[in-house]
C-alpha positions in Angstrom: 0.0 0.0 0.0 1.3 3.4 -0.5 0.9 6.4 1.6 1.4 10.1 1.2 2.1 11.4 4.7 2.0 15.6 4.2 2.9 17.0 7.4 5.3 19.9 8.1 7.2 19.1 11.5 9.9 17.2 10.6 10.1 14.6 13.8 6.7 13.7 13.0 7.3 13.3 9.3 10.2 11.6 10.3 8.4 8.9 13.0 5.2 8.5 11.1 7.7 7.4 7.7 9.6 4.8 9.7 6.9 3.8 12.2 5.0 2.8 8.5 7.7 1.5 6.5 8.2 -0.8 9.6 4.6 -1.8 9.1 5.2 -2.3 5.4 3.6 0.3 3.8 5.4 2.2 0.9 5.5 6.1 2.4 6.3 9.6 0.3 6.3 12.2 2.5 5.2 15.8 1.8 6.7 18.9 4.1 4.4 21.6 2.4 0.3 21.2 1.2 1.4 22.7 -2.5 4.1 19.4 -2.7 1.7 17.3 -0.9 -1.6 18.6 -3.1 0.9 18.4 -7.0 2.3 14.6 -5.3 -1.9 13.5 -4.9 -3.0 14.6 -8.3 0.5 13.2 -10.0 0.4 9.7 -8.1 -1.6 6.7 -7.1 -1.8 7.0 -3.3 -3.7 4.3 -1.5 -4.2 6.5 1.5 -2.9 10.2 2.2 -2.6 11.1 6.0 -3.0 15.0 6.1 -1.8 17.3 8.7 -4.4 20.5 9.6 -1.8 22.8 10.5 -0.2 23.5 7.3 2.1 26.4 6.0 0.1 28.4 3.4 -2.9 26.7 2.3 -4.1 24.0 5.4 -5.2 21.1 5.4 -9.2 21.4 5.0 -8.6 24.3 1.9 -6.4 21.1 0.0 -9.2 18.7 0.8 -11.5 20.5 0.1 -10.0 21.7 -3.5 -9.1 17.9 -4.1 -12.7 16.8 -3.4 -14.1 19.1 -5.7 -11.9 18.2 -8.7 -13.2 14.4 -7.9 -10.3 12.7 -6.1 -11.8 10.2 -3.6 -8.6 9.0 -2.5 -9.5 7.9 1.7 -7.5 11.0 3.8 -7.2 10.9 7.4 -6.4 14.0 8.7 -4.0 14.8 11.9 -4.4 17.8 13.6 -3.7 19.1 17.8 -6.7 20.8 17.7 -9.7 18.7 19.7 -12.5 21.1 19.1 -15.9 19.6 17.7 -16.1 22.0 15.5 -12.8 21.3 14.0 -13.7 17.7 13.8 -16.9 18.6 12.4 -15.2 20.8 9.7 -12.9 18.2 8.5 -15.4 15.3 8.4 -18.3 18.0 6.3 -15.0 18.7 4.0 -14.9 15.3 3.2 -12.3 13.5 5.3 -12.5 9.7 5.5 -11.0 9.6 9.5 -10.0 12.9 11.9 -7.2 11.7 14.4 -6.0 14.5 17.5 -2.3 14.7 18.4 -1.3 13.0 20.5 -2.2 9.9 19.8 -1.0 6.3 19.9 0.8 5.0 17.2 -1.0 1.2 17.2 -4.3 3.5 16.8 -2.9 5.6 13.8 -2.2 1.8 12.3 -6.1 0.7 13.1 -7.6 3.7 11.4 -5.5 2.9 8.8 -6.2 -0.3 7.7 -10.0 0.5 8.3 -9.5 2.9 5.4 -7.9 0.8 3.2 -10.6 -1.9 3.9 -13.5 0.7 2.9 -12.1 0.9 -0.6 -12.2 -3.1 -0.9 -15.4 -3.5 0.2 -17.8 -5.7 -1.4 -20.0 -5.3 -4.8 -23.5 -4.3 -4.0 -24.4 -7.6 -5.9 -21.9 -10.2 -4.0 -23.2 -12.6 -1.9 -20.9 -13.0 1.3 -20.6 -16.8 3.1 -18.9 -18.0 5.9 -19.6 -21.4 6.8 -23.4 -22.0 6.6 -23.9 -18.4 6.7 -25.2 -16.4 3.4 -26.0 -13.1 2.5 -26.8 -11.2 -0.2 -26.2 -7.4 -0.2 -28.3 -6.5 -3.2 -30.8 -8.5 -2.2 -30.8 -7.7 1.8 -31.4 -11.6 2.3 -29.4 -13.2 5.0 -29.7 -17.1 5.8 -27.9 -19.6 8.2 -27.8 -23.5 6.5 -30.6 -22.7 4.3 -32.8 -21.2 6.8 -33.8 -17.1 6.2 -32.6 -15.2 9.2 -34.6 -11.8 9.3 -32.9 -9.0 10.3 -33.9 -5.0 10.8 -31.5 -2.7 8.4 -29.5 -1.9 11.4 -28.5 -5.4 12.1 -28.1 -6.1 8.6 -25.5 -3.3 8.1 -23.9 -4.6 11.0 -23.6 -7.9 9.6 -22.4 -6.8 6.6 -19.8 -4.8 8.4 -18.3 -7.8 10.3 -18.4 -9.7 7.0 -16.0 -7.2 5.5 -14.1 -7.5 8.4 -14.2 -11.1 8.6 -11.7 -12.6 10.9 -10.6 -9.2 12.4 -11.7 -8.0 15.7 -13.9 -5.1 15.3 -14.6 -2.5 17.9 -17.5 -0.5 19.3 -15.6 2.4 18.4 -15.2 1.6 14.7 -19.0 0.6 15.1 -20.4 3.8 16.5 -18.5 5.2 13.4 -18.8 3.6 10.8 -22.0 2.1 11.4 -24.0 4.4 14.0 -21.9 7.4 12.5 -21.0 8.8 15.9 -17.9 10.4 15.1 -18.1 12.5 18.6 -19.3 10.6 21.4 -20.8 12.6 24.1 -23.0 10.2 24.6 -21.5 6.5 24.5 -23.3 3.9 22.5 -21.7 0.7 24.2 -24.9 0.0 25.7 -27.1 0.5 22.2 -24.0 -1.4 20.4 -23.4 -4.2 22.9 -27.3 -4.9 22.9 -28.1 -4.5 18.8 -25.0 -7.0 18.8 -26.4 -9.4 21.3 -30.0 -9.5 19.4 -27.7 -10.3 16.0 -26.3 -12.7 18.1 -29.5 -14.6 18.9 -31.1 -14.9 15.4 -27.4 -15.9 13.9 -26.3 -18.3 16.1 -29.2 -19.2 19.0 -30.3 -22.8 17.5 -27.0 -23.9 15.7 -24.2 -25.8 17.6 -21.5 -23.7 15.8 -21.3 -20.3 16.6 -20.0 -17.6 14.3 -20.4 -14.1 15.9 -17.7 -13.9 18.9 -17.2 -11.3 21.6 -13.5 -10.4 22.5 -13.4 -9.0 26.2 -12.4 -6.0 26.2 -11.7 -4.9 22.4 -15.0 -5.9 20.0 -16.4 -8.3 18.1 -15.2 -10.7 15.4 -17.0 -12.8 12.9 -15.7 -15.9 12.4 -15.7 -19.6 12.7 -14.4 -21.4 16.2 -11.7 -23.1 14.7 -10.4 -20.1 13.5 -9.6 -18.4 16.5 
């Protein structure tokens, strides 16, 4: 995958290229918006991480510009501002993920790959299995070893989300995103997540011996067959 990183203070630019290229990602790295906003239209970047506080023109004037000339290309944007208005700005401007300095470097690497997973999602048309689990997104029909399984559209969309993210361990914070899309919590949904999850729960896996949706304390939810854990 490769990753522009434009971001103007040099130790960052300098940790968030190795802390990358040690997670295998191919990085160019951008001190200036004008470099960073001539290197997105000139290249194919799988993801661009995009600093606020930019030198000249700032990060939400080169989204913006690059989302009105079409380019869709997923942009997570770093800033050390907190404000919900900020977060609001960048999000309405068309920013895939808004991440505050300081942050954690593992979480950085989370939001990341959730990106890059967005752009691979499923055809409106596939059908999605995992063991005797099937589902058809165009369709909206969902059933378990022939059986139809009928779900609300919340609970299907959160079906569909863990089968995209088959396998990986998905949390209620990536839920009440990308899901509920809470991107500022005030209020927590753990309560509304934990108990649409449990009632999914029930109609996929309540009569069969082998159970598919999995709770890992502490961190989320995975989809997934037993033998695969």
């Amino acid at each position: 995958m490769h990753i522009l990183v434009v971001e103007d203070e040099l130790k960052m630019a300098k940790a968030l290229r190795e802390g990358l290229e040690a997670d295998d990602y191919s990085v160019h790295v951008a001190h200036t918006g004008e470099e960073g906003f001539y290197l997105i239209q000139a290249e194919p970047f799988d993801l661009v991480i995009l600093d606020v506080m930019l030198p000249g023109h700032d990060g939400f004037e080169i989204l913006s510009t690059l989302r009105k000339r079409g380019i869709r290309t997923p942009v997570l944007l770093l800033t050390s501002r907190d404000a919900i208005e900020d977060r609001v700005r960048g999000l309405d401007t068309g920013a895939d993920d808004y991440l505050v300095k300081p942050f954690a470097f593992p979480e950085l690497l989370a939001r990341l790959r959730v990106l890059l997973r967005r752009g691979k999602q499923p055809d409106e048309g596939e059908r999605l299995r995992l063991a005797d689990l099937e589902m058809d997104v165009a369709q909206r029909w969902v059933t378990r070893s022939g059986q139809p399984v009928e779900l609300t559209p919340r609970e299907f969309d959160l079906l569909r989300y863990l089968f995209v993210n088959h396998g990986r361990v998905v949390s209620r914070e990536m839920l009440a995103r990308d899901i509920w899309k809470e991107t500022a919590r005030q209020t927590p949904l753990d309560n509304v997540i934990d108990a649409q999850v449990a009632r999914l729960r029930r109609k996929l896996d309540g009569q069969f011996e082998r159970k598919l949706l999995h709770t890992v304390r502490g961190v989320g939810f995975v989809l997934r067959e037993q033998d695969e854990a």
